[in-house]
C-alpha positions in Angstrom: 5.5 5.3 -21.1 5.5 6.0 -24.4 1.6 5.1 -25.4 0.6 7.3 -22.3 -0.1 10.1 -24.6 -2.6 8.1 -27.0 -4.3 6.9 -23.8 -4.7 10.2 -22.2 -6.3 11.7 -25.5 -8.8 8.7 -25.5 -9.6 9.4 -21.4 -12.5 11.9 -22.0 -14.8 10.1 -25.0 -13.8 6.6 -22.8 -15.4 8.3 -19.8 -18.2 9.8 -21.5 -18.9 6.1 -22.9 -18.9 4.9 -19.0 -21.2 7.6 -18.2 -18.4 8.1 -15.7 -17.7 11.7 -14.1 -14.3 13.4 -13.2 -13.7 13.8 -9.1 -12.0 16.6 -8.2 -9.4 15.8 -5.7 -7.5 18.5 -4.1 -3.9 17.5 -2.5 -5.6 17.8 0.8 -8.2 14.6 -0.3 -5.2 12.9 -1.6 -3.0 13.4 1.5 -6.6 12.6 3.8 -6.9 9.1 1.8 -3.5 8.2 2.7 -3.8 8.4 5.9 -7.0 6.6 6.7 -6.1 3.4 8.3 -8.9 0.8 7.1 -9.0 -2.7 6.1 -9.5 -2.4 2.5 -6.8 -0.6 0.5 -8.0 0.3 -2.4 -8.3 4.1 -3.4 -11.8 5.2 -4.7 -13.5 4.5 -1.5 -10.5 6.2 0.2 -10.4 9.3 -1.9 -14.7 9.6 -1.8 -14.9 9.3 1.9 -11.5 12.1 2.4 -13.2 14.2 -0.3 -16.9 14.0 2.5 -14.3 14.5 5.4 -13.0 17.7 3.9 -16.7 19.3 2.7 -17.8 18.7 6.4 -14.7 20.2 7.9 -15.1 23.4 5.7 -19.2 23.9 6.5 
């Protein structure tokens, strides 16, 4: 991908426009998400409710 650079350098100020914030997600939410079997398939919702799953799990 050759503009992949140029986009990844305009990430953080694009972000910072969206008032958007970074989730941390360890291989552990990742691998979580994947497994969840719901009806909807898209990720953020996947990856937020793993990321819950694995705070609980550790408290």
């Amino acid at each position: 991908m050759p503009r992949a650079e140029a986009v990844l350098d305009a990430l953080p100020a694009y972000l910072v426009r969206l008032g958007a914030s970074v989730l941390p997600v360890s291989l552990a939410h990742a691998l979580l998400a994947g497994s969840i079997q719901w009806e909807h398939r898209e990720p953020p919702p996947r990856v937020r409710r793993s990321s819950v799953w694995c705070r609980q799990s550790r408290a």
